[in-house]
Residue, then its C-alpha position, 0 to 999 in steps of 0.5 A: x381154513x384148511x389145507x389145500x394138498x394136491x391129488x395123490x395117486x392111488x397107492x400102488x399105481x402109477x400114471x402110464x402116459x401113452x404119449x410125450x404130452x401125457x409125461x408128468x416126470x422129469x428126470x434129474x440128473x448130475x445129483x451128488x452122492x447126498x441128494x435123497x428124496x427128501x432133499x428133492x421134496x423139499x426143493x419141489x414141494x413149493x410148486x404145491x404140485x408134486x406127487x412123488x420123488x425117488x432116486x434111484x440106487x444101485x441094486x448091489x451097493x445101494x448108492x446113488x447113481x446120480x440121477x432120478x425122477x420126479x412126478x407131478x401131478x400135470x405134463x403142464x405142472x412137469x413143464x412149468x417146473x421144468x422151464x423154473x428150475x432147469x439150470x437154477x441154482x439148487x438150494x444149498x450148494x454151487x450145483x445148478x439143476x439138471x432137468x429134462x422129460x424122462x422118457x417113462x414115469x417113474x414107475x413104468x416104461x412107456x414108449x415115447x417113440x424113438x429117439x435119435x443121438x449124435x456123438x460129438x467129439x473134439x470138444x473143448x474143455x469149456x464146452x458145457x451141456x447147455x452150450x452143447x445143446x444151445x451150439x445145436x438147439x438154435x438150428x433143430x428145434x427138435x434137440x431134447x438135450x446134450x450132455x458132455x461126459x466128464x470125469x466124477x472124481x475131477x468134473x473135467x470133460x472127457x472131450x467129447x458128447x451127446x445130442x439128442x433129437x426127437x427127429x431122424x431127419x434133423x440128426x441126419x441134417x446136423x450130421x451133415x451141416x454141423x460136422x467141422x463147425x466150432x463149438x467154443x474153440x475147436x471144431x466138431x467130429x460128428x457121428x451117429x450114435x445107435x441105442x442100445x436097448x434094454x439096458x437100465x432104467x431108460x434107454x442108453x446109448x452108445x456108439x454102434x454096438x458094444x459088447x463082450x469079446x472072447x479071444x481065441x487062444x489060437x490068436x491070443x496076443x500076450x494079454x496084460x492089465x494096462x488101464x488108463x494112464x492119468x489125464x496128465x500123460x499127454x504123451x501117452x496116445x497109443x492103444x492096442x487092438x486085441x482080436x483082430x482080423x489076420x487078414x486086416x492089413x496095417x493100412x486097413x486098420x489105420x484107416x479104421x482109426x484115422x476117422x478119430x483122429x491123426x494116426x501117426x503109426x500102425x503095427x500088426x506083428x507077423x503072428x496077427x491077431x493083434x495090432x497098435x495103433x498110435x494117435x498124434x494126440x491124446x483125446x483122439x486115443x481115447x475116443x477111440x477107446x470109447x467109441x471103437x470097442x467092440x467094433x467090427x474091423x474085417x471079419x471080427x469085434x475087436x477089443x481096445x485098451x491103452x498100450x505104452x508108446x512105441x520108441x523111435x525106432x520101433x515098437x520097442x527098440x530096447x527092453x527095460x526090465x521095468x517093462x517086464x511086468x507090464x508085458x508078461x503081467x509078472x509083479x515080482x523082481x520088476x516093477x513096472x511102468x504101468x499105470x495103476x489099476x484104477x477104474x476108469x472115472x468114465x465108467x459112470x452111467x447116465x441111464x435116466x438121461x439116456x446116454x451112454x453107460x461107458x464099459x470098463x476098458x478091456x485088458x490090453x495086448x503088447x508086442x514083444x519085438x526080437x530085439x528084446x528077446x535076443x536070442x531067447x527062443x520063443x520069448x516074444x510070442x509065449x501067451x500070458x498065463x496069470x495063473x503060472x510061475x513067472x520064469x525069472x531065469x527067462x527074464x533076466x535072460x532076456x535083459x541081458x542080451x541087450x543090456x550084457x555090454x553095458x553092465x560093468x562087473x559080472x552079473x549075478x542072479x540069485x537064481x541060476x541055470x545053465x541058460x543065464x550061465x551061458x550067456x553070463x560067460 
């Protein structure tokens, strides 16, 4: 007897669904860097009903993005596979399947109509895509799925989230009825999520509009490569607002951030164009790195990145030598408390999926407070040339006119001038 093989397509073409009840692909999503086609095949195969299975890969590296999609050869084929494997175990590992409706068949994009997110912060770090989604699902029937964004490298949550809905009226619904409810253990921060189009293989999403910023040199603030500090800095939980508004006020940037979280303290020095802003936890920090980069704040799109915390009384009551580096960017004669410059983990797309691809934090800004610079004339306000010739005799300059009465002995620098003479007398 021979053997019955399902319809194929004709080489070449695709199915091009005109409405979501025509959709025959899944997408696949949270797959491992070792999850080829030919794994996937053999998982589907069995259905006796597939047509195609392709992940996809980035253009440059040619590594696996961590998503894909498979075709079927039927929406109910798609639907019955859909409603088996989702959530299932996948064959030979601790993974479980992640599937849900693509948006676009695998080879063509269609136009499903328009699709409604909501950003979900505050979560608890037991909070999972399916008791995001169900917290949502058993109230709007129209929910398509939820994601929490983790970090790849450690699996963790970030702490915050998306809702997808396929009705207007039932996110706007949930924005208003689920906002301050508990999803596991702590309440929920809801907001809007606005897509951004065109960008990848389906639909992304961020919160408002993200985009590149250029700072003007006139408003330009000491710049410095300040990434994420480690998850296990709880204690870091200040970032720096760089391209600012010179006529926003402190309390009208801190009302811009306290819809994220508690704000504890604000700073714009007197030359503006820049500011900080401390957070009373760190996840309120970082979802404010995320979600307000870009953000227009009076007149202008700012840029956020992390910055050091300020001390007790002020921004910065003693200068460090060791903080140097991270204000000016300098690397000889100081090392600096800075953290590493590693990619942020959370720079991770989940383009198939349809939600956000995070952009890599921007580099930060950081005030030089008069203490510091004693009397250095314009130490605190010179702009940060990465291509320049670090004044050492400036530094050290500057150290001395805090540190000098602490420091037993005479100092001496292996290279001299007639300003470290002066205040080494």
């Amino acid at each position: 007897m021979a053997m019955m093989h399902p319809p194929q397509p004709p080489q070449g073409s695709y199915h091009h669904p005109q409405t979501l009840e025509e959709v025959r692909t899944l997408w696949i999503g949270d797959l491992q860097y070792w999850v080829d086609e030919n794994y996937l095949t053999s998982c589907f195969s069995q259905t006796g009903e597939l047509v195609s299975v392709k992940v996809i890969r980035n253009k440059i590296t040619g590594q696996p993005e961590g998503y894909g999609f498979i075709e079927f050869i039927s929406h109910a084929a798609a639907e019955r596979t859909l409603q088996t494997y989702n959530g299932t175990q996948m064959p030979g590992t601790e993974l479980t399947f992640r599937l849900n409706w693509a948006s676009f068949g695998s080879g063509q994009k269609v136009d499903a109509g328009p699709d409604h997110s909501i950003f979900v912060g505050d979560l608890a770090p037991d909070v999972t895509d399916y008791l995001l989604q169900e917290t949502f699902r058993v109230h709007y029937s129209s929910v398509r799925g939820a994601k929490v964004v983790t970090d790849p490298s450690t699996g963790r949550s970030k702490g915050y989230g998306f809702v997808k809905f396929a009705e207007e009226s039932e996110r706007n619904r949930a924005m208003a009825e689920m906002n301050g409810l508990y999803c596991s253990t702590r309440p929920m921060r809801i907001s809007a999520a606005t897509p951004k189009k065109n960008v990848g293989v389906q639909q992304q999403y961020v919160t408002k509009a993200v985009y590149p910023v250029t700072v003007p040199s006139a408003v330009a603030a000491p710049v410095q490569a300040y990434v994420a500090p480690p998850e296990s800095d709880v204690t870091c939980t200040t970032i720096s607002v760089a391209n600012l508004d010179q006529n926003v006020t402190e309390e009208e940037l801190k009302k811009a951030f306290s819809q994220l979280g508690e704000v504890i303290y604000v700073k714009i020095p007197a030359t503006k164009g820049y500011g900080y802003v401390q957070f009373k936890t760190r996840p309120s920090a970082e979802e404010a790195v995320q979600r307000m980069q870009g953000q227009v704040i009076g007149q202008q799109a700012v840029r956020i990145s992390w910055s050091k915390n300020p001390g007790q009384d002020g921004w910065v009551t003693q200068a460090d030598p060791n903080q140097w580096n991270g204000y000016y960017g300098y690397g000889q004669g100081y090392d600096a408390y800075a953290y590493g410059a590693t990619q942020d983990p959370s720079v991770y797309a989940y383009g198939g999926y349809g939600y956000p691809q995070y952009p890599q934090q921007g580099e930060g800004t950081q005030d030089i407070s008069n203490s510091a610079a004693g009397g250095v004339a314009g130490a605190e306000q010179e702009l940060y040339d990465p291509l320049a010739t670090p004044d050492v005799d400036k530094l050290n300059a500057a150290y001395l006119s805090v540190h000098a009465s602490a420091i037993l002995g005479r100092p001496m620098w292996q290279r001299t001038s007639s300003l470290t003479s002066q205040l080494g007398k």
